[in-house]
N, C-alpha and C positions, 0 to 999 in steps of 0.2 A: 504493500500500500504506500510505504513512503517513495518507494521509487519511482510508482506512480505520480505520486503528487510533484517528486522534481521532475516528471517528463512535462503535467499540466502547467509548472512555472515558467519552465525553458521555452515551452510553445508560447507562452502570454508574454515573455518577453522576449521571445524572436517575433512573433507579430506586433508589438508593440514598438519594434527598432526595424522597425521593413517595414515599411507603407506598401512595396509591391506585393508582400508576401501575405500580407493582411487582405487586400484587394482582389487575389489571384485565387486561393485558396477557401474560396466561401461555395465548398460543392453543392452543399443542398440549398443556396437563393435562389431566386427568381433572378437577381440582378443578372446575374452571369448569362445567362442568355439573351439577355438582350447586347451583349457585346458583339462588337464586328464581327469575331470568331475565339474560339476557344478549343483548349483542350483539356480532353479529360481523364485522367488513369482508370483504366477496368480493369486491371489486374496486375499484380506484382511477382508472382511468384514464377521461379522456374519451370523446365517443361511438363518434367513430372509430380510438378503440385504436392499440396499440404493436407489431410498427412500424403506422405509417397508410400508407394507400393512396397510391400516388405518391410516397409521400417518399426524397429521394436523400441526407438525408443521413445525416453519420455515427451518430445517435440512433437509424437505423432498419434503417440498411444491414445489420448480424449478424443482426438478429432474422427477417429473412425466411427466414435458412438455417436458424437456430438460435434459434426463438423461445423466448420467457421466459415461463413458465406462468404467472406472476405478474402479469403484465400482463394484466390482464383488467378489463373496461369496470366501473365503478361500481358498488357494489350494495352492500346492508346485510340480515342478515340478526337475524331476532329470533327467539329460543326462549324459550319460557313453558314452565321445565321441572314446574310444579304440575301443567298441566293438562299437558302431552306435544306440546304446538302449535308450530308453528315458522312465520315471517312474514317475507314477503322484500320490500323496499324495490327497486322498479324493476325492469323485466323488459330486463334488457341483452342485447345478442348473444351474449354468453358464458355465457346462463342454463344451459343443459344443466352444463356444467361446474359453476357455482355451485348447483344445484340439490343435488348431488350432495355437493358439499362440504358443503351448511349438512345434509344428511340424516348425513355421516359426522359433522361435529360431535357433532349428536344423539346418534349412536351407535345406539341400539336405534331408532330410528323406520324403522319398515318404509313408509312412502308418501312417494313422488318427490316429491309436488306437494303445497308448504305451504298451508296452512288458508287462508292470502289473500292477495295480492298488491296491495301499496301503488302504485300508479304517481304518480308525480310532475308530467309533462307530453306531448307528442307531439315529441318530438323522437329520433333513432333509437336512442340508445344506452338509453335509458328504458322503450321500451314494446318494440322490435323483436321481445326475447325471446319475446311471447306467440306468435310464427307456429308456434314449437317444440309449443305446448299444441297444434295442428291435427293432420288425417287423414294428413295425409304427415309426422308425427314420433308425439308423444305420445298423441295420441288423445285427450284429459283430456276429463272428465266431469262437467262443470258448475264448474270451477274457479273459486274465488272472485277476482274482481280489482275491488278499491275504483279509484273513478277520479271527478273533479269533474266537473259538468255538461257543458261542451264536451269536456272530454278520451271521458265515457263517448259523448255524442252523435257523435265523430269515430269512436269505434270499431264505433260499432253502422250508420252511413250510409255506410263507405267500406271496399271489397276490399281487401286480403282478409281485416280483420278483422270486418269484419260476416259473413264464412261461420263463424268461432270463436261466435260469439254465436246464429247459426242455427239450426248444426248442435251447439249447444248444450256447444261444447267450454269455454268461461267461462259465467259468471255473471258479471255485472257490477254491483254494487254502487256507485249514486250518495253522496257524501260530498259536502259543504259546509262551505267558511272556517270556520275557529274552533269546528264542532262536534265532538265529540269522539266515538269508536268505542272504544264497552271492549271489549278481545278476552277479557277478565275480570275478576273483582272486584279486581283489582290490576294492569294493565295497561290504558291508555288512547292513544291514537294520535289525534293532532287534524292536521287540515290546515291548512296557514295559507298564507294567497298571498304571491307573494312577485314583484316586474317581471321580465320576461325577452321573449325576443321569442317572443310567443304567437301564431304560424303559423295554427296549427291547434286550440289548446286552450290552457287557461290555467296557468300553473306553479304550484307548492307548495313546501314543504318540509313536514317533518313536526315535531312536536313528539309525543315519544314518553316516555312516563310509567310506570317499572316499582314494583315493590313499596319500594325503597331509592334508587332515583336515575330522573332523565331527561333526555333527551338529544336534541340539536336538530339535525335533519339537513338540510341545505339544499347539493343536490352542484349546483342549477345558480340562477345569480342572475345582473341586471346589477352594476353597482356600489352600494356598499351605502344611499350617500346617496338611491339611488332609492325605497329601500323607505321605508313609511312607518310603519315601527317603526323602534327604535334600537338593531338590532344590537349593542351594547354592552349594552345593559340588557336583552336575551334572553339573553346569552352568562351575564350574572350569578345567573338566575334556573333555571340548567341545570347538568350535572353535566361535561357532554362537549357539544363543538358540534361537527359534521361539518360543514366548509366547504368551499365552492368555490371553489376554487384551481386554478384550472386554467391560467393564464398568470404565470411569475414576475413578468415585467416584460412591457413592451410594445414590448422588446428582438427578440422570439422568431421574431414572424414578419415577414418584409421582404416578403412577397409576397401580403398581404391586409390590407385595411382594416378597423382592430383596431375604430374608433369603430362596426365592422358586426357586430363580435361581442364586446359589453362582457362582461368579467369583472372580479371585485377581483381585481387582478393580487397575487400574494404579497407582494410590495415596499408596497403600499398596503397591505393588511390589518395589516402590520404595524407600517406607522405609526401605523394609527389604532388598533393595542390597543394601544400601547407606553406608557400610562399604568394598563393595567392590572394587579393585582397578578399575582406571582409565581403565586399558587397559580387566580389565573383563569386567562393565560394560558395554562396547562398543559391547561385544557378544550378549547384548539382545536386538534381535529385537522382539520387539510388533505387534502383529496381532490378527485377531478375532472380531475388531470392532463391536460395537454394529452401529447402524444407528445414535444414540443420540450422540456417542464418541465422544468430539470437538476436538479429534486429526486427526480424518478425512479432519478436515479444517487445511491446510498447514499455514494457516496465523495466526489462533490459539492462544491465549495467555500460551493457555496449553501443545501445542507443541513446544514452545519455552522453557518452563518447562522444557518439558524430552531431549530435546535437549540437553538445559543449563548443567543439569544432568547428560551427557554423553550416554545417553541411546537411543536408535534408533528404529524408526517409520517404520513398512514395507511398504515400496510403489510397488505397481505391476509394475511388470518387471526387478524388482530390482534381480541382479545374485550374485552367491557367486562361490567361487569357492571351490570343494574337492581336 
């Protein structure tokens, strides 16, 4: 309980010393929709969600009697309220639900299935969502899904998503590094690659551009030295950056070989912004959680950590505004 109460302090005086952060982050108002455009977190967690399969231990053990709605795999959603459009980053297993949610945000939008679907890579918590668009769920009708050259050629050569593309349930729309997609005269969405272990297709993150701000989404990377931009000097050039954070340390797991699944662990991420200013800092939000994360736990010693450190925890529902 007390460690709750310094997480309740830390938030009332991180929004109390941020006027953006205070402004940005009011999910459940009315105000926020009527903004030019926004965005909004559906999901934080990694592919395989909270609790994860097999896991015994105590992180995961209530949640299989008594799951946490919250916990729900990765996603981002974008509403352009000029034109009435609504865009969802990655098709997670938990799409049905987030579908749902980025339609109640809206409020008045009467159609389940946003104007187009950004996918990131092939890996399961990123595209799995689309099997929901198929004959045995949604039935969708040409659904727009943006996807890079091997990501769209995995989906159009390989069961069962080559029957969505068939039987004409997507539309699949090719995109390309560093070109940019207006979804309108004030909204731009550019892909940018970014190392990871590309299986089956190659990774992205997005660089997303609204009418007053934009904001850099990258929920899956190896470590940052790999890439060959300088993550510091993207983070400067953006309003809000969504990071991948999905392992605190390399503490988490004793029973897999971490050097087989690189992430910036949290502990590294923020050594390496810890020369940036107060008011950068405050742009990175962390998401991607692994299930073991103990920044998933609000009361946390560790998220009092990144807190202290100025640096911000994505919680679903949380909205930002473009």
């Amino acid at each position: 309980m007390k460690n709750y109460l310094k997480y309740i302090i830390l938030l009332l005086a991180y929004a109390c010393g941020n006027k953006q952060a205070s402004k940005t982050e009011e999910s459940n108002s009315d105000d926020v929709r009527t903004e030019t455009a926004s965005l909004v977190i559906l999901g934080t967690i990694q592919d395989g969600g909270s609790p994860h399969i097999g896991c015994e231990r105590d992180c995961c053990s209530s949640l299989f009697d008594k799951p946490d709605n919250n916990r729900q795999v990765v996603s981002l959603g974008l509403f352009d309220a000029d034109t009435k459009k609504k865009y969802l980053f990655d098709a997670s297993p938990d799409m049905p639900r987030q579908l749902k949610a980025l339609k109640n945000y809206v409020h008045k939008s009467k159609e389940e299935i946003p104007e187009g679907i950004f996918l990131t890579h092939a890996h399961i918590g990123h595209y799995a969502g689309l099997m929901y668009l198929g004959k045995e769920a949604m039935g969708a009708k040409l659904a727009t899904v943006y996807a890079m050259p091997k990501m769209k050629t995995f989906l159009e050569t390989n069961g069962p998503w080559s029957q969505l593309v068939s039987s004409g349930n997507i539309n699949l729309k090719q995109i390309e590094n560093n070109q940019s997609i207006s979804l309108s005269n004030k909204i731009k969405v550019t892909p940018i690659l970014v190392p990871h272990r590309d299986e089956f297709s190659e990774t992205v993150g997005y660089l997303i551009k609204g009418p007053k701000k934009s904001a850099l989404f990258i929920p899956d990377i190896d470590k940052w030295e790999k890439w060959d931009r300088n993550i510091i000097e993207e983070i400067k050039k953006v309003d809000y950056a969504f990071l991948d954070a999905t392992f605190f340390s390399g503490k988490e797991l004793n029973n897999r070989d971490m050097s087989q699944i690189p992430h910036p662990f949290i502990v590294e991420s923020i050594k390496k912004f810890e020369n940036l200013t107060a008011s950068e800092r405050q742009k990175i939000i962390f998401i991607h959680f692994n299930h073991t994360n103990p920044v998933i736990n609000l009361e946390s010693v560790e998220t009092m950590e990144v807190l202290k450190k100025g640096f911000r925890i994505g919680r679903i529902n949380d909205s930002f505004e473009l």
